[in-house]
C-alpha positions in Angstrom: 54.6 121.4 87.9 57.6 120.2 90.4 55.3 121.2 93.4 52.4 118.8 92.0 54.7 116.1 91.1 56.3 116.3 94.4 52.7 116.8 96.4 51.7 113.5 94.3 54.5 111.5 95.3 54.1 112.5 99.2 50.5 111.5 98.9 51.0 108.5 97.4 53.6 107.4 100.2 51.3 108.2 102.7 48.6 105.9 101.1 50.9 103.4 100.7 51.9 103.7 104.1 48.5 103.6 105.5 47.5 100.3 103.4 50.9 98.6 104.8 49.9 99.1 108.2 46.1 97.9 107.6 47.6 94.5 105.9 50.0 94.0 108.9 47.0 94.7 111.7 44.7 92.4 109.4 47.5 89.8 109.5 48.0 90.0 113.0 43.8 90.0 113.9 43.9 86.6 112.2 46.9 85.2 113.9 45.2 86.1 116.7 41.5 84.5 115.6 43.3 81.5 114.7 45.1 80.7 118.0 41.6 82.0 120.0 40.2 79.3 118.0 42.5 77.1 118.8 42.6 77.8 122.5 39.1 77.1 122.7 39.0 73.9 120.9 41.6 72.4 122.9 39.8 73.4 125.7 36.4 71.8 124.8 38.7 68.7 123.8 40.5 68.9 127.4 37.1 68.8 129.3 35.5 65.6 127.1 39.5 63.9 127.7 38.6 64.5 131.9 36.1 63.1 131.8 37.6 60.0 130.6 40.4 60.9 133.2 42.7 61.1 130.7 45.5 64.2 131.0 47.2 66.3 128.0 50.5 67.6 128.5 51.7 71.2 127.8 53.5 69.9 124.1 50.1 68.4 123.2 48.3 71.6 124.5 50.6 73.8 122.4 50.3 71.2 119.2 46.7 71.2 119.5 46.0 75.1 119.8 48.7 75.9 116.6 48.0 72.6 114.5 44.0 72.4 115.5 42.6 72.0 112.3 44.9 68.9 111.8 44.2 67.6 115.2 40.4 68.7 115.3 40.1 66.1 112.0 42.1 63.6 114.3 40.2 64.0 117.1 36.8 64.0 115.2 37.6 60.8 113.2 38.4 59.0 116.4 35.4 60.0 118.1 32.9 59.2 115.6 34.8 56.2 115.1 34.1 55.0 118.8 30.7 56.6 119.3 29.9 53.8 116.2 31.3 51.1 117.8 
């Protein structure tokens, strides 16, 4: 009885071991999505400001690629905005 108790218990850490690392590595693949995202947004947005010849500087570049979906919403209300004008 002592034997399965103890068996259960070691089991049971292992799962719960295994599930904390699957949570952390899903937690870091999205952390890592997100800022790919971002990267390539800003990037897109970098190559349509060129060819205005405008430049970003790195604190934009870093804003744009960890805030993007606050400055994607910026950047797409400004352009429709002017495209309508």
């Amino acid at each position: 009885m002592i034997r399965t108790i103890t068996n259960q218990s070691k089991l049971l850490t292992a799962q719960h071991t295994t599930l904390l690392r699957i949570y952390k590595m899903d937690i870091i693949q999205q952390i890592i999505i997100y800022l790919l995202v971002g990267v390539v947004l800003s990037f897109g947005v970098e190559l349509l400001a060129r060819l205005t010849n405008d430049n970003f500087t790195m604190q934009e570049r870093i804003m744009f690629i960890t805030l993007w979906p606050i400055m994607g919403g910026i950047f797409l209300y400004h352009f429709i905005k002017e495209l309508l004008q």
